[in-house]
C-alpha positions in Angstrom: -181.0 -48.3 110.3 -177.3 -48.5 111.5 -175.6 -45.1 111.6 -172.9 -47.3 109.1 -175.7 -47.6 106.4 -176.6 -44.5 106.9 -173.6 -43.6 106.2 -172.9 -45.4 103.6 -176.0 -44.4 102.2 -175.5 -40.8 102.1 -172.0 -40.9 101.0 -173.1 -43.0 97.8 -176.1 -39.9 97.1 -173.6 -37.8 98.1 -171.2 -38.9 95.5 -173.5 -39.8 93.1 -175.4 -36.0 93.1 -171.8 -34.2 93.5 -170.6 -35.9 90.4 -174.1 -35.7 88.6 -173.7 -31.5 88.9 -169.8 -32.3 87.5 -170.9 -33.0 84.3 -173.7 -31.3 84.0 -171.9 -28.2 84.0 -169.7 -29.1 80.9 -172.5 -29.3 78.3 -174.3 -26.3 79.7 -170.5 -24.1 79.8 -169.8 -25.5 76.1 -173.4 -24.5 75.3 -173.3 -20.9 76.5 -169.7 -20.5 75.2 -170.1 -21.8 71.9 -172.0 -18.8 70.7 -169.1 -16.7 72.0 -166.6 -18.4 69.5 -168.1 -18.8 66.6 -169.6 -22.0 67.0 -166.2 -23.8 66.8 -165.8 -27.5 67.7 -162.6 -26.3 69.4 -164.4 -25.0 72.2 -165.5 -28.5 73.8 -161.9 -29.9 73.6 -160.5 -26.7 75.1 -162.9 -26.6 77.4 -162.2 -30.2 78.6 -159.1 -29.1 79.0 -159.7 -26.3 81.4 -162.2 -29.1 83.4 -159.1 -31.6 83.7 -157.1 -29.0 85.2 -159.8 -27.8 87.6 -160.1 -31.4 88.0 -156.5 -31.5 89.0 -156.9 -28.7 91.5 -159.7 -30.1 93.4 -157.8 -33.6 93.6 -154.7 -31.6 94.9 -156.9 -29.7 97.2 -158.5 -33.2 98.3 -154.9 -34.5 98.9 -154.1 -31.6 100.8 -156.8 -31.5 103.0 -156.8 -35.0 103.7 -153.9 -34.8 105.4 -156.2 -32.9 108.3 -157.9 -33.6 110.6 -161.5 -35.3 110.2 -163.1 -32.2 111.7 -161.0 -29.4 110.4 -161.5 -31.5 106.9 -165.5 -31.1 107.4 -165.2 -27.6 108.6 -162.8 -26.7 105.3 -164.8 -28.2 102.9 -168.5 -27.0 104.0 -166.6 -23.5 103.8 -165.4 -24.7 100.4 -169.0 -25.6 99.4 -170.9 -22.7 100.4 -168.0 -20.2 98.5 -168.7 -22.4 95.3 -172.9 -22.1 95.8 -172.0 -18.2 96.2 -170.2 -18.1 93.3 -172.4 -20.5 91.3 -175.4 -17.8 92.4 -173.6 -14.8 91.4 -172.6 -16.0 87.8 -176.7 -17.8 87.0 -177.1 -13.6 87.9 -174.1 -12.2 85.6 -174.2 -14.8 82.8 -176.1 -12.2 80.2 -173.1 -9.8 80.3 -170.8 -12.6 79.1 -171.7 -11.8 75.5 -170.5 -8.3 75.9 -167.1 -9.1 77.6 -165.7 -13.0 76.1 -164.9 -14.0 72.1 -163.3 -10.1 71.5 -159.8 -11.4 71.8 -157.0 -13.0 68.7 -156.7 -15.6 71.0 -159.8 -17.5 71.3 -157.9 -20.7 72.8 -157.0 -19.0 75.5 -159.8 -16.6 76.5 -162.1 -20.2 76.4 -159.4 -21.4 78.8 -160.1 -18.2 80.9 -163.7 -18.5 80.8 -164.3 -21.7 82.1 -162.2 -21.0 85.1 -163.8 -17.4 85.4 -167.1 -19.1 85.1 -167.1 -21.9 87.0 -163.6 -22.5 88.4 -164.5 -22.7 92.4 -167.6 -24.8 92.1 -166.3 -27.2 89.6 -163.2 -27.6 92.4 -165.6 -28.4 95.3 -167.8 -30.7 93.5 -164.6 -32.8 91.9 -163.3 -33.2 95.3 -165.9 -34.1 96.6 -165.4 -37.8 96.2 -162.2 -38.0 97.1 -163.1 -36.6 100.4 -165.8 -38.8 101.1 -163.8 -41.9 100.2 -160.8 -40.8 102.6 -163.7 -40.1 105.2 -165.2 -43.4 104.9 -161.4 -45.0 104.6 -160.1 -43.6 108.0 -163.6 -44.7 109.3 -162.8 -48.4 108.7 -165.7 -48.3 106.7 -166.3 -49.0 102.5 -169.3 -47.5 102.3 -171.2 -49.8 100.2 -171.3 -49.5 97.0 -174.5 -47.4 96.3 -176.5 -51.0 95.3 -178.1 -51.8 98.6 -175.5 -53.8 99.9 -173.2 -53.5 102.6 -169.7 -53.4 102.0 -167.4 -55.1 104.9 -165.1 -52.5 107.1 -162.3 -51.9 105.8 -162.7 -53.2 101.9 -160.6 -51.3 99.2 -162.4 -52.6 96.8 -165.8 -51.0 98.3 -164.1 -47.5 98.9 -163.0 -47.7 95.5 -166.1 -48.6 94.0 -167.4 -45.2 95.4 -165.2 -43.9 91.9 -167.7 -45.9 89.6 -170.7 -44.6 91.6 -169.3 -41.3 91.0 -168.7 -41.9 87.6 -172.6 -43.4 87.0 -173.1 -39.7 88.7 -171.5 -38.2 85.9 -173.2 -40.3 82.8 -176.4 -39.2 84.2 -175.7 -35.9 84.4 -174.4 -36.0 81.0 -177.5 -37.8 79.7 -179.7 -35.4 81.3 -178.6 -32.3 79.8 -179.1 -32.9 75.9 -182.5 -34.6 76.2 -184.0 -32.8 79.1 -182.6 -29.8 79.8 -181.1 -28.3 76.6 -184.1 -28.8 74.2 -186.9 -27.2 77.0 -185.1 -25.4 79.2 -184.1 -22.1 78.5 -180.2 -21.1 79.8 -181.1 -18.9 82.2 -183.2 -21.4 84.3 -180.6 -24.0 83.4 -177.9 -21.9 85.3 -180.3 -21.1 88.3 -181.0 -25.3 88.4 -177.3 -25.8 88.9 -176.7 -23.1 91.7 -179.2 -24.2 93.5 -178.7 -27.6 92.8 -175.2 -26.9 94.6 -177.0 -25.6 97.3 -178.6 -28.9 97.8 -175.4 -30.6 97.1 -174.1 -28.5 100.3 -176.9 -29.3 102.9 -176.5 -33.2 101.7 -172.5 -32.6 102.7 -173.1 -31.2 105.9 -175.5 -34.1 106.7 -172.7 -36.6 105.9 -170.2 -34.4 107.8 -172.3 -35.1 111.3 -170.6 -38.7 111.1 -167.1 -36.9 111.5 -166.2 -36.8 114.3 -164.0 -34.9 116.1 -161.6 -37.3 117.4 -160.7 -39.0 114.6 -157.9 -38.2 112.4 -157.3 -37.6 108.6 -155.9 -39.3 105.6 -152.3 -39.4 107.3 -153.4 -42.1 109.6 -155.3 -44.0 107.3 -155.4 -48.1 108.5 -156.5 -50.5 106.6 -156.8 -54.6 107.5 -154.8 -56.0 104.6 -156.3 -59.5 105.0 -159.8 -58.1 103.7 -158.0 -57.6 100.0 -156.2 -59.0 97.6 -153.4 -56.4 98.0 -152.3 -57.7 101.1 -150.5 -60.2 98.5 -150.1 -58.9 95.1 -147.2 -57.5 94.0 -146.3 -53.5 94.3 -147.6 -50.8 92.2 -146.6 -49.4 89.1 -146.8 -45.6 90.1 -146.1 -44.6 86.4 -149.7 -46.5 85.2 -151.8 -43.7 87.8 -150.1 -40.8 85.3 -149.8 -42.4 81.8 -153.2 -44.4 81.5 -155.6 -41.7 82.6 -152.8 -39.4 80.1 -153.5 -41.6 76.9 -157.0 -42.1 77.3 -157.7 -38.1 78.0 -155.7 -37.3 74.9 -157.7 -40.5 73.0 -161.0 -38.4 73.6 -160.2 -35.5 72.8 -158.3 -36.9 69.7 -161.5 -38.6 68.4 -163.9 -35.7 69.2 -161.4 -33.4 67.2 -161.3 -36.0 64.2 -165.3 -36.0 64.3 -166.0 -32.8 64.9 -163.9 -31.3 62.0 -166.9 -31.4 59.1 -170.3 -32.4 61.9 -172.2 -29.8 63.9 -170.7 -29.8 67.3 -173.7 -30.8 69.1 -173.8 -31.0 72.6 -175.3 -34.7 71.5 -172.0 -35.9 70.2 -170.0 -34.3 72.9 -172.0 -36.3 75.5 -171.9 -39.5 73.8 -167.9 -39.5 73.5 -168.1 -38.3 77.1 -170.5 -41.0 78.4 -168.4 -43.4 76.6 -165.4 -42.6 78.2 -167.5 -42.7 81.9 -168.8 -45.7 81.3 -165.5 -47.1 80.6 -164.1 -45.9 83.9 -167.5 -47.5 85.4 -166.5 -50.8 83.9 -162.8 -50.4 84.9 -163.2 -49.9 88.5 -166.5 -52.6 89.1 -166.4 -56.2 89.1 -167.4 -56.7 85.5 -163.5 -58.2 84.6 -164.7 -59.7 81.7 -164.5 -56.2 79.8 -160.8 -55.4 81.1 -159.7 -58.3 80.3 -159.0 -60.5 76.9 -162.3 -60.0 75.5 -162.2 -56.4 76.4 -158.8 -56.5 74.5 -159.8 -58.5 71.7 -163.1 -56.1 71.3 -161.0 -52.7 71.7 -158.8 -54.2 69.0 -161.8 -54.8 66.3 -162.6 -51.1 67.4 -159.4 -50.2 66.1 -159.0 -51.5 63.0 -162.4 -50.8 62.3 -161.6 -46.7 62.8 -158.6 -47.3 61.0 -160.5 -48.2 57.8 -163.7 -45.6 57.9 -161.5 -42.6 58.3 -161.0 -42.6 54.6 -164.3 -42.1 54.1 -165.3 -38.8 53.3 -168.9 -37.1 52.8 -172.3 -38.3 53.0 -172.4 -41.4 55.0 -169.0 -40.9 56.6 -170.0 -39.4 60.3 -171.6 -42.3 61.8 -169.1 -44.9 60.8 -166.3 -43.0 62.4 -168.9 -41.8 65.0 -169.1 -46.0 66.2 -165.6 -46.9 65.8 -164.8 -43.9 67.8 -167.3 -45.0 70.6 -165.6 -48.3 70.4 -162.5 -47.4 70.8 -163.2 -44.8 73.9 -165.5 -47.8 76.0 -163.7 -50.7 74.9 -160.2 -49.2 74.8 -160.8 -47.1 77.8 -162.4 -50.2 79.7 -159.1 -52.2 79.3 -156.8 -49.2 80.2 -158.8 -48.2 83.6 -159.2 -52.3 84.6 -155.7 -51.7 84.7 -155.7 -48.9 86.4 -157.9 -50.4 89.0 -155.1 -53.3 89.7 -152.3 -50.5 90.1 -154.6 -49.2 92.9 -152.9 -48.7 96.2 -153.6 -49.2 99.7 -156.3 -46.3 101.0 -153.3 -44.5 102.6 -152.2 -43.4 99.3 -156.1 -43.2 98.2 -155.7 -39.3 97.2 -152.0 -39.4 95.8 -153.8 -42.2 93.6 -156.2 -39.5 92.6 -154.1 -37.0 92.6 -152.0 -38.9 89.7 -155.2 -39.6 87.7 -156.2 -36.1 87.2 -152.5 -34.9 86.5 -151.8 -37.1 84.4 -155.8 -36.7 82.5 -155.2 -33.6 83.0 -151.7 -33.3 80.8 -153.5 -35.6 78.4 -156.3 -33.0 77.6 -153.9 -30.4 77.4 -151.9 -32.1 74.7 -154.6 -32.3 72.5 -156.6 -29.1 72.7 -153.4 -26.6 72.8 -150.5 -27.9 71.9 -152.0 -30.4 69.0 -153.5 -27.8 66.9 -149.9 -25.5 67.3 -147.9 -28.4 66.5 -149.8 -30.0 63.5 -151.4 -28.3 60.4 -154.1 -31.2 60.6 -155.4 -33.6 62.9 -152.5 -35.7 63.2 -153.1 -36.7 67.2 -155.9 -38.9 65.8 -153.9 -41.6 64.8 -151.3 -40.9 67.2 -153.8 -41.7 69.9 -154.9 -44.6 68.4 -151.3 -46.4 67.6 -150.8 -45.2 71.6 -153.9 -47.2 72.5 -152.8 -50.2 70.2 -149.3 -49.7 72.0 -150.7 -50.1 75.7 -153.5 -52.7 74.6 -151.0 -54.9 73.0 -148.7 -54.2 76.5 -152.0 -55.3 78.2 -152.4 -58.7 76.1 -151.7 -61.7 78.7 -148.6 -63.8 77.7 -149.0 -67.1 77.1 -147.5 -69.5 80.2 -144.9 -70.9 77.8 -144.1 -67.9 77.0 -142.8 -66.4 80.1 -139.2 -66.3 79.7 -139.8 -63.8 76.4 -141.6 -61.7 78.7 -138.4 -59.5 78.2 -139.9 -58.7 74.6 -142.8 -57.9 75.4 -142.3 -54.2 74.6 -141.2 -54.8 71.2 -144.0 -56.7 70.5 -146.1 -54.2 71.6 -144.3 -51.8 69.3 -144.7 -53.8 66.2 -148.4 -54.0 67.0 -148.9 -50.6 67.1 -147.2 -50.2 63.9 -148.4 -52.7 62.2 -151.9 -50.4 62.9 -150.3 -47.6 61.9 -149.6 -49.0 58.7 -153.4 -50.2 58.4 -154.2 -46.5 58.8 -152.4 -45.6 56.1 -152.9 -47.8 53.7 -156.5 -46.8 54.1 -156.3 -43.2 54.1 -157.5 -41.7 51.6 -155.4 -40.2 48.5 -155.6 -37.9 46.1 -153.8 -36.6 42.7 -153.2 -33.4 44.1 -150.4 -31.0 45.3 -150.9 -29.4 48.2 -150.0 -25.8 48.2 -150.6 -24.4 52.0 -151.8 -26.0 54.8 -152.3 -24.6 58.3 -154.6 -25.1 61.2 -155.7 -22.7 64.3 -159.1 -22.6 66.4 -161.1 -22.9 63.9 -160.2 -25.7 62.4 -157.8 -26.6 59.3 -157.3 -25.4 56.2 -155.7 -26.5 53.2 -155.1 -25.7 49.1 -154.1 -28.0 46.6 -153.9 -28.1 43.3 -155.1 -30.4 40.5 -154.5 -30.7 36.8 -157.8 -30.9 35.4 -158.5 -31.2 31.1 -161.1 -29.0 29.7 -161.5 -29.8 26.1 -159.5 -27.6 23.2 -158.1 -25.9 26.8 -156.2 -28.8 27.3 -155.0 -29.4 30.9 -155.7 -26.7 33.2 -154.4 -26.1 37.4 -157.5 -26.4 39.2 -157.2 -24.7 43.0 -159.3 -26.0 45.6 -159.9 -24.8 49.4 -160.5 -27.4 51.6 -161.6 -27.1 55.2 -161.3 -30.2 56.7 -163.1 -32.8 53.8 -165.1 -29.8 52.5 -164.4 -28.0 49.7 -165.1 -24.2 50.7 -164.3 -22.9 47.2 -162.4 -23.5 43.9 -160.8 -21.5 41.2 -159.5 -22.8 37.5 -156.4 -20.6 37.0 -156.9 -19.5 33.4 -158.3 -16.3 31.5 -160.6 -18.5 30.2 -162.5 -19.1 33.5 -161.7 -15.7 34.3 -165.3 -13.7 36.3 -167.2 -17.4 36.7 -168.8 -18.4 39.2 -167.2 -21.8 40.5 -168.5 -24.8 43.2 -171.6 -23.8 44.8 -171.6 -20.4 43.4 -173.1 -21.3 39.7 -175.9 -19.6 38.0 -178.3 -22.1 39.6 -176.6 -21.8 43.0 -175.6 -18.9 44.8 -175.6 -16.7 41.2 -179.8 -16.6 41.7 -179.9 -14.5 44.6 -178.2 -11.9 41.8 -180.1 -12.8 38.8 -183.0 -12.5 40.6 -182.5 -9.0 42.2 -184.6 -6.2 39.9 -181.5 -3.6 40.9 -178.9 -6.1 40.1 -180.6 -7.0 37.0 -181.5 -3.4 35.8 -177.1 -2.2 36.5 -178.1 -0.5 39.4 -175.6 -0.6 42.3 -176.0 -3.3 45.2 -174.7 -3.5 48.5 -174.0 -7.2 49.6 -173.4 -9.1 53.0 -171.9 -12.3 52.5 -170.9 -14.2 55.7 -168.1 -16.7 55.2 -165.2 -16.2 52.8 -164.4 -18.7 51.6 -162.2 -18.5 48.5 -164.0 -15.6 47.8 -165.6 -17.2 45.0 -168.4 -14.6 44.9 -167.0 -11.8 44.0 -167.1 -12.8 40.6 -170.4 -11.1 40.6 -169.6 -8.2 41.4 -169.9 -4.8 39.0 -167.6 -1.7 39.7 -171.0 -0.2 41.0 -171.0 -2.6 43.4 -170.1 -2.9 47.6 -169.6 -6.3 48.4 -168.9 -7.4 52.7 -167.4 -10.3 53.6 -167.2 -11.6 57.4 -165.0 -14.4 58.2 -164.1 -15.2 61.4 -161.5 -17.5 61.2 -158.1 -15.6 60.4 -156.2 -18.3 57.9 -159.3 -18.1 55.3 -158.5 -14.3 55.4 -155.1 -15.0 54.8 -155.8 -17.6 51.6 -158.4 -16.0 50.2 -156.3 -12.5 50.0 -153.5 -14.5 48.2 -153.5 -14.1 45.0 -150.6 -17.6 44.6 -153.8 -19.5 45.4 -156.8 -17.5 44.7 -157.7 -14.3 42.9 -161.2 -13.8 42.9 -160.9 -11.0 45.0 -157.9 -9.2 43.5 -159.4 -9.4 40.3 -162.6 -8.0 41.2 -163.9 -4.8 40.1 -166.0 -3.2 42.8 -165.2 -2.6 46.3 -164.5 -4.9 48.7 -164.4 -4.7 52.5 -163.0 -7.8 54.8 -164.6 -7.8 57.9 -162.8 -10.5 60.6 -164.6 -11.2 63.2 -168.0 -13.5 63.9 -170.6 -11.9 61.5 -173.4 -12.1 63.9 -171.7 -9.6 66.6 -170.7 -7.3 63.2 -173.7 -7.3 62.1 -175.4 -6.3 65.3 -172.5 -3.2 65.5 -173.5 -2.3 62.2 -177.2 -2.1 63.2 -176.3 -0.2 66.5 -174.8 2.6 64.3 -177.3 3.0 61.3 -175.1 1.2 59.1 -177.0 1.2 55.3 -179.0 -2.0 55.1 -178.2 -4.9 52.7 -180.1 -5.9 49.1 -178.7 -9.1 48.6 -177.7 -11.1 52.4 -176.2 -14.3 51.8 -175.1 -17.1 54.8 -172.9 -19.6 53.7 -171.0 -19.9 56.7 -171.2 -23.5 57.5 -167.7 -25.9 57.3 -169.1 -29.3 56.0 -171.8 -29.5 58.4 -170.9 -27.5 61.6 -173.4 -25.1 61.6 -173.1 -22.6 64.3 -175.9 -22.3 66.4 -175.9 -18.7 67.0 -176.0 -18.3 63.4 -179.2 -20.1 63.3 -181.5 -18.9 65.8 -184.6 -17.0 65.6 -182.8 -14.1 66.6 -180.8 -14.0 64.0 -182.7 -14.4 61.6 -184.6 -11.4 62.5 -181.3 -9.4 62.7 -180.8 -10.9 59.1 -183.9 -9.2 57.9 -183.1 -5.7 60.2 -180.2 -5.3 58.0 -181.9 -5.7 54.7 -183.3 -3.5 52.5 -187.4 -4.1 51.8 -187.5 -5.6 48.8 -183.7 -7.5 49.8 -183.3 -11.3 49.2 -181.3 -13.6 51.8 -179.9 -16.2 50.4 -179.1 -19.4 52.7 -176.4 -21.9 51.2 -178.0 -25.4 52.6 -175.8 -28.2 51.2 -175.1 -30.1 54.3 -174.0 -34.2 54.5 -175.7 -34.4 57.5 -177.9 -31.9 59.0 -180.4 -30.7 57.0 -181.4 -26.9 57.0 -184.7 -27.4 55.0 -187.0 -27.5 58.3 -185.4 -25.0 59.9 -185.8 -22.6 56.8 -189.3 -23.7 56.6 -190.2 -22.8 60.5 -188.2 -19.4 60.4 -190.4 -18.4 57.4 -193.5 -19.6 59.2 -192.2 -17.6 62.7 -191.4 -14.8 60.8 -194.2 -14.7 58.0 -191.8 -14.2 55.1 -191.4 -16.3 51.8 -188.8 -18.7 50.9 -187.9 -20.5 48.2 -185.7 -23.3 47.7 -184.2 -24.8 44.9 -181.2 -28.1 44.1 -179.0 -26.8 41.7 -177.4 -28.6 39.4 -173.7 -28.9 38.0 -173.7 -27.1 34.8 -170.3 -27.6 33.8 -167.1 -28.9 35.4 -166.0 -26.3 37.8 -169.5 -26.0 39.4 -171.2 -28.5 41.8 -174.6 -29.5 42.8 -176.1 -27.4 45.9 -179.2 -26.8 47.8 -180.2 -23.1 48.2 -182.6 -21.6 49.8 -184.1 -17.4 49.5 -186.1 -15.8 51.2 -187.8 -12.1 50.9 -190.6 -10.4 52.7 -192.6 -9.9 49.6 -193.9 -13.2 46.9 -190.7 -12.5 44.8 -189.8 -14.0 40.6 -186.7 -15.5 40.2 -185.4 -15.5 37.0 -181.9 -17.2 36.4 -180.4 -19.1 33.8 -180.5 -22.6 33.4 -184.5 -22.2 35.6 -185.8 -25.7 33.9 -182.5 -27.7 35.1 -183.3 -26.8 39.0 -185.5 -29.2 41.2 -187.9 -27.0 43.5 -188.4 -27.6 47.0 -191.8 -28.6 47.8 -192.0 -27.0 51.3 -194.8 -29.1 51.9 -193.1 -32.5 52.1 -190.5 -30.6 54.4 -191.1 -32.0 58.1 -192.2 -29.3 60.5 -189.7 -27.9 63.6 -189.6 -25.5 66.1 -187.3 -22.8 65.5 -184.3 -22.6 68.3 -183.7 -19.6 70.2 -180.4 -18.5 71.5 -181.9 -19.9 75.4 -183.7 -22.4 74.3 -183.1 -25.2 71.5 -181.2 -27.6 70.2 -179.7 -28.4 66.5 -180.5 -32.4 67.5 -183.7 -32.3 65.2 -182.1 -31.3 62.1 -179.8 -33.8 62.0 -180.8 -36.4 58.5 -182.7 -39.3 59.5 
């Protein structure tokens, strides 16, 4: 073997492993931070954000270093390398404290920022310049490389040195792929953290092998030659410098759009999250290869069905809705993104500009991410930079459309073309939105999502036409309230007499006026307090600051002003309270209830073994914990089923049903450590879950597990 291919052959592994430990890294930091935060979606689009900017910083570095030469480059970087294995080392050792230290702040946006650059700032720096250094290397050699498929590339090709960026980005997808099917379900997060430090210690050794075919007398990226006759750029026409900073800019802030959109009412699995991000990989794959038929009209024309086809699912709301706008959204994010980076690929320059080219691609992604995760959810009281990413994407793809020959000398309106376009999708998204007869009375949005109240004018019989309040977060209704005397100390929503009312009926202290003392995490409206008796203490945790803030006004809601018995608001993620509580003696709980899930996101931490066993430390011996259920698309029945197993307590389950308009159908499920009766009203209405037609599971643990097999088939 030639030392060239040898070459070339260990730059490709080189790239491909360096960028394969990239993204592996993202799930596994959005897995161990999500705990941290409550579970909230916003932590993978924030923490994309912080990546694009570490991003950013190794391209910079790479620009900067390139400009060196070849051995001082190979003597900077190894040094760079075996910092980041260091560091990587030192935090697979520290990682347990981070639960004591991180998600204690009023501002979780920017401690997540904080944490990923605290956690893995330095090695995600080394490993995302790592390509860019190998490609200048193989540049200022005179050599391509190859393109990691066994075949040689000739001296001198941009196009092969290029191509290096779609190895790297195959690197990525399988590192992505690898981490929800492999790693996350088996592998617990301690061993998962060690795997990647040493993994980096590989990646170092296999970097120092490549850097033996520097050698010392040959200079950096300032020098950089390349034989114009071997590409087409000898005789295209100049770059457009503004595509390197806007395209990688609208298709960053597309993502990050779409998983925001999707991940408002759905579990934010690491599942999803990798899908949207292998999309969005593969689409830079396809942009930067050969495959021309996907950048180009049929790429456009495909992108463009994507769009429309997103345009009219996101009305949809509730069962059935996620995978529709789950598709589109893929569709949009390959097909749109496949177009956009094909054209980044022609606005290439030559490989004397090859890290400035880079350098441009991860400002401009990284500007892009920022725009959605921080300044979006300021700017907006819901997720407006959905469609605005879209109707940019319609914009450029319509830019991108190729002009018919006769056409040429309109070329001039080409830009006003491409503006109608994007409005005429902007009107399709509208027209297909959904709508509603209600007023909206508040609407905000933070970290945790977005929250909104309207009101609807509902008749009830001889009462004639009553306001109805509702509490939506995101498409799910989190609560309601009919603003009358009439309705005045009635359970509304889930929280009927064959709903959430059982876990009181059914208490022997509650039923015989005895005093109770009741946990109930999630707010809400607050539509439980309605049972309370001035005997009565009655918790409520609630992380998220604006359901605080709704709940406790009495304009919108009153169940809690009006109620009778003490009440105490505890802010802050009910798993960490609870565990202070326990710490301190705290008096345990008769009556625990978890209804802490928006639409389907149900935090992880919150469903763990663990705590579930904290559930029962805090509750009385003969207490009852009562799980609210009701989910679109995860279903909680198996995992109930497997804690009761793991823990050898009893549950039982029941469907309510609506027994009159201001309540709604819901699945609840109690459990007790003794065989308990339940006695409510209404008992011959309910449908029973037969456990035994419930699928078996194993429970998830806070290291080890996944959400993935809950998810409705």
């Amino acid at each position: 073997m030639t030392a060239d291919r040898q070459q070339a052959r260990v730059s490709a592994a080189a790239v491909f492993c360096g960028s394969c430990l990239l993204f592996l890294i993202q799930p596994l930091l959005g897995r161990t931070l999500l705990p941290l935060f409550g579970g909230s979606a916003a932590v993978w689009t924030i923490s994309l954000a912080a990546y694009q900017l570490l991003l950013l910083a190794g391209y910079t570095y790479a620009h900067g270093v390139a400009r060196r030469r070849r051995s001082k480059q190979r003597a900077v970087h190894l040094s760079l390398l075996c910092a980041a294995s260091a560091w990587a080392v030192a935090f697979a050792v520290l990682r347990p404290a981070l639960r004591t230290v991180a998600g204690n702040t009023e501002q979780p946006a920017l401690e997540v920022l904080l944490c990923v650059l605290a956690c893995v700032g330095l090695p995600y720096v080394a490993l995302a310049a790592g390509s860019t250094v190998v490609q200048g290397w193989l540049a200022a050699r005179g050599d391509g490389g190859g393109c990691g498929d066994g075949t040689d590339a000739s001296p001198g090709s941009v196009a092969s040195v290029y191509r290096l960026y779609a190895v790297s980005n195959l690197g990525s997808f399988a590192g992505l792929l690898v981490y929800p099917f492999v790693l996350e379900p088996f592998v617990s997060l301690s061993v998962q953290w060690w795997a990647v430090a040493l993994g980096l210690c590989g990646y170092t050794g296999l970097m120092a092998c490549l850097g033996r075919f520097v050698r010392d007398g040959e200079s950096g990226g300032a020098v950089m030659v390349e034989e114009a006759d071997s590409d087409e750029l000898a005789v295209r026409r100049p770059v457009r410098v503004w595509t390197w900073y806007v395209l990688p800019g609208v298709t960053s802030f597309l993502l990050n759009a779409i998983v925001a959109h999707l991940f408002t009412d759905v579990t934010p699995l690491p599942l999803v999250w990798v899908a949207m991000l292998s999309a969005f990989l593969l689409s830079y794959v396809v942009g930067f290869s050969s495959w021309r038929w996907l950048t180009s009209s049929i790429g456009i024309i495909l992108a463009a069905v994507s769009l429309c086809a997103a345009a009219i699912v996101q009305g949809q709301w509730g069962d059935g809705s996620f995978l529709p706008n789950a598709a589109a959204g893929l569709g949009v994010i390959f097909f749109g993104g496949s177009v956009l980076h094909g054209w980044l690929y022609e606005e290439r320059p030559e490989t004397t500009r090859l890290s400035h080219y880079y350098l441009a691609i991860a400002a401009g992604g990284a500007v892009g991410g920022l725009l959605a995760s921080l300044v979006a959810p300021r700017v907006f009281t819901r997720v407006t930079e959905y469609p605005l990413a879209l109707g940019l994407c319609a914009l450029l793809l319509a830019l991108r459309l190729p002009w018919p020959q006769r056409l040429r000398r309109l070329s001039a309106v080409r830009p006003v073309f491409a503006v109608c376009c994007a409005a005429l999708w902007l009107v399709l998204f509208g027209v297909m939105s959904r709508r509603t007869a209600s007023n909206t009375l508040f609407q905000a949005r933070n970290f945790y999502g977005t929250v909104r109240v309207t009101q609807t004018l509902e008749l009830f019989g001889q009462a004639g036409a009553l306001p109805v309040h509702y509490l939506w977060c995101g498409q799910t209704t989190h609560g309601l309230q009919v603003r009358s005397p009439l309705f005045a100390g009635r359970g509304t929503s889930y929280y009927g007499a064959t709903g959430g009312g059982i876990a009181f009926s059914s208490h022997p202290a509650y039923r015989e006026g005895r005093g109770v003392k009741v946990g109930i995490v999630g707010l809400g409206a607050g539509c439980l307090a309605s049972y309370g008796r001035p005997q009565d203490l009655f918790r409520f945790y609630e992380i998220n600051p604006l359901m605080i803030q709704v709940a406790g006004a009495p304009q919108f809601f009153s169940f809690l002003n009006d109620a009778p018995m003490r009440i105490d608001l505890v802010p802050g993620d009910a798993r960490k309270m609870l565990e202070r509580e326990q710490a301190v003696g705290d008096p345990r709980y008769d009556i625990l209830m978890i209804d802490a899930y928006s639409g389907d996101a149900v935090p992880y931490h919150l469903a763990t073994l663990e705590a579930f066993r904290l559930y029962f430390e805090r509750l009385e011996e003969d207490g009852v914990l009562a799980m609210h259920v009701s989910n679109w698309h995860v279903d909680l029945l198996p995992l109930c089923k497997a804690v009761a197993q793991a823990l050898g307590v009893h549950p039982y389950g029941v469907v309510g049903v609506a027994e009159n308009s201001v309540t709604t159908d819901a699945m609840w499920v109690f459990m007790t450590r003794h065989p308990h009766r339940y006695l409510f009203p209404g008992q011959m209405s309910v449908r029973e879950v037969a456990w035994e037609r419930v699928r078996d599971i194993v429970v998830p643990a806070d290291e080890r597990g996944s959400l993935l097999p809950l998810l409705r088939r």
